[in-house]
N, C-alpha and C positions, 0 to 999 in steps of 0.2 A: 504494500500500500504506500504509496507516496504521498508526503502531507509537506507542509510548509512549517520553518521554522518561526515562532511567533514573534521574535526579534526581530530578525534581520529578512525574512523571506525564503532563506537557500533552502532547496528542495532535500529532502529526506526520507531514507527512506527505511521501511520500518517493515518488522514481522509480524502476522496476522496467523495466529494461531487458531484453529477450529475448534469451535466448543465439543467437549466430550459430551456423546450422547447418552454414556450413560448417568451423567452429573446429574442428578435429580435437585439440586440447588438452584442451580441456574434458573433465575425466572426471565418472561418473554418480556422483558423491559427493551424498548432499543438501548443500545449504547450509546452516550456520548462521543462524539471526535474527541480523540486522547489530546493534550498537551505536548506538542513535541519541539526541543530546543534542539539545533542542531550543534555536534561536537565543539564549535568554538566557540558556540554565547555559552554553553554546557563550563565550559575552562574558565568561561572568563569570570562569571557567575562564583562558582565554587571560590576562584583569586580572590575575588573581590569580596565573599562572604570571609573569608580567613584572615583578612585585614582587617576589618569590621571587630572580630570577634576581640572582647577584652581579655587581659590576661589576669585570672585568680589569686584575689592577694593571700599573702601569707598572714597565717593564724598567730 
């Protein structure tokens, strides 16, 4: 399935796995279109959270 990155556009492409038939869980709800970032806002994303994050003072 090919979807768009929700950042920047670039095209992605993704696994679409088949529900098991025997999964009696699964209700007939449609699914949502997943959220998909592609590998570099993915890097840049996670960068920029690891800056962000503060460091734990000592007790």
């Amino acid at each position: 399935m090919k979807l768009n990155c929700i950042m920047c556009g670039r095209p992605v492409e993704i696994e679409v796995f088949k529900p098991d038939p025997y999964d009696e869980d699964e209700d007939d709800v449609p699914a949502k279109k997943p959220v998909v970032f592609c590998q570099i806002c993915e890097a840049k994303i996670r960068s920029e959270s690891d800056q962000v994050q503060k460091v734990p003072k000592p007790m």
